[in-house]
C-alpha positions, 0 to 999 in steps of 0.5 A: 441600187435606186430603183426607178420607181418612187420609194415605198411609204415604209422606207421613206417614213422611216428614218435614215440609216446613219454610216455608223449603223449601217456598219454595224448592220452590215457587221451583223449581215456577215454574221448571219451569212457565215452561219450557213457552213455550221448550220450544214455540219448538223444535218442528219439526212438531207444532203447535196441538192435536197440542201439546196432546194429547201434553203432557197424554198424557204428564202422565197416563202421569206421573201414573199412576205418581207419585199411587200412589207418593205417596198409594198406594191412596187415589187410587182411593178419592178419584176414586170418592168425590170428588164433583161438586166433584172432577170440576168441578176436573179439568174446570178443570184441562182445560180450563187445560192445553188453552187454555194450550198452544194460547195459546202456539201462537197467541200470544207467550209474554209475551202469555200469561204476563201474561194468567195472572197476572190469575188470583188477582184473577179468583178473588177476583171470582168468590169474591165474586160467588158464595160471598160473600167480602169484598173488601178495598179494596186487592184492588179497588184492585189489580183495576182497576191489572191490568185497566189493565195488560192492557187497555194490553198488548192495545190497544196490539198489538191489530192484531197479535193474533189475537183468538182466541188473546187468547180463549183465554188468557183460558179459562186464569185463568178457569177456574183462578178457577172451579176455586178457588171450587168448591174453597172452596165445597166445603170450606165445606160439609165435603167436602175436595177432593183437587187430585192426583186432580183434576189426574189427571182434568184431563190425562184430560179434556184428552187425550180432548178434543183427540185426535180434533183432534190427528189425523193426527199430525205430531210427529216423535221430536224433537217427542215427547221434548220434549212428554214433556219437557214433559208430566213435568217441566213438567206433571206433577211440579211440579203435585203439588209446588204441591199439596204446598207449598200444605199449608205456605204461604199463600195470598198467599206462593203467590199472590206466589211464583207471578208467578215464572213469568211472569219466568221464562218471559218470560226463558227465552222471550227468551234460549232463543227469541229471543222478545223481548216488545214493549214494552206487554207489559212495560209492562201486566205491569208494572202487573199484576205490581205490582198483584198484589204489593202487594196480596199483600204487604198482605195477608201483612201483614194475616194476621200 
């Protein structure tokens, strides 16, 4: 995530940020993410791909003040020199802003949550089938646990589930799985791709692609505050602190601190919405949940 770029004065005059705080920062970056599926029960004419666009509105009007705050002029710099690699992952960031929030619309919050989670075995497929990254046994292993996992939680509620809003859930891991191996391919070959300028190009991308599908508007005042709500502290400023703890963290202390956001958000989802996830989603998110533990334990345990 090192940019080419010389660090803005903000982020070399400040202190570093310790292991232990960078855990405890991504604890609370989790948090915030999970807040999206509650916050969504609440709303009272806003719907569908009007949700959407506001939340990735207000994520770009966030991010317009806090990346030049943060990284000062370098921001311009990066967005104009980033290369196709930097404008390929805001276009998966995109497109995972607008298929997470029109999931959510569509389906139970646990649904979707647990489909998310597949993300980093698809990354690691994908890693391998296009930038030739070797699979440990484990991760095969913990592939086919999670695939058992989802395949259990849809087919048990496949009669109740629209089929699209399965689909769409879906374009969430796989375009984070995509967005990650363009990354890597693109540090591989000496051109580092800085993720707060991509994310910036994500919510731009998101808000010009559902505008037109947004229209005529319906959200009301109360509708509006929670999706600024949503767009700032779910969106926006817990995406530049994961891009901040992943310059501390590895890659599985990330991968395994991240699941906190399904629990998170299933909980938030039952106590604050009443939305009580059935049965077989607990049961295949367990399996996937425990497949992505074990196979990031052994690998944190394989790296040190």
């Amino acid at each position: 995530m090192k940019t080419e770029t010389a660090q803005p004065p903000l982020l070399r005059n400040s202190p570093g940020l310790s292991h232990g705080r960078a855990v405890w920062l991504m604890v609370a970056v989790t948090l915030m993410w999970s807040i999206a599926g509650v916050v969504t029960r609440h709303l009272e004419h806003a719907r569908s791909f009007e949700v959407t666009f506001w939340r990735s509105f207000f994520t770009l009007l966030a991010l317009l003040v806090i990346l030049p705050a943060v990284q000062g002029r370098a921001v311009l710099a990066t967005l104009r020199g980033g290369g196709r690699a930097l404008w390929i992952s805001g276009l998966c960031w995109s497109v995972m802003f607008t298929a997470f929030m029109v999931a959510i619309m569509l389906m139970p919050v646990a649904n979707v949550l647990v489909t998310m989670a597949v993300g980093p075995l698809l990354t690691a497929l994908f890693a391998w089938a296009f930038i030739g990254h070797r699979i440990a046994p484990r991760t095969w292993g913990a592939i086919a646990l999670a695939g058992l996992g989802i395949a259990w939680m849809y087919g048990s509620q496949m009669a109740g589930l629209p089929i699209v809003g399965t689909l769409v859930a879906l374009c969430v891991p796989l375009a984070a799985a995509v967005n990650w191996t363009v990354v890597q391919h693109s540090q591989r070959h000496g051109h580092a791709v800085d993720l707060m300028p991509a994310v910036l190009i994500g919510a731009v991308l998101s808000s010009m692609a559902t505008l037109p599908l947004a229209w005529p508007f319906q959200a009301t005042g109360h509708d509006l505050a929670l999706l600024a709500l949503l767009g700032l502290v779910q969106l926006a400023i817990p995406c530049v602190l994961a891009v901040r703890c992943g310059r501390v963290l590895k890659a599985p202390e990330l991968a395994l601190l991240g699941l906190l956001e399904v629990i998170f958000g299933i909980l938030l989802a039952w106590l604050g919405a009443g939305e009580r996830p059935a049965p077989a989603v607990l049961t295949g998110g367990a399996l996937v949940i425990g497949a992505l533990v074990f196979n990031e334990l052994l690998g944190w345990k394989e790296q040190k």
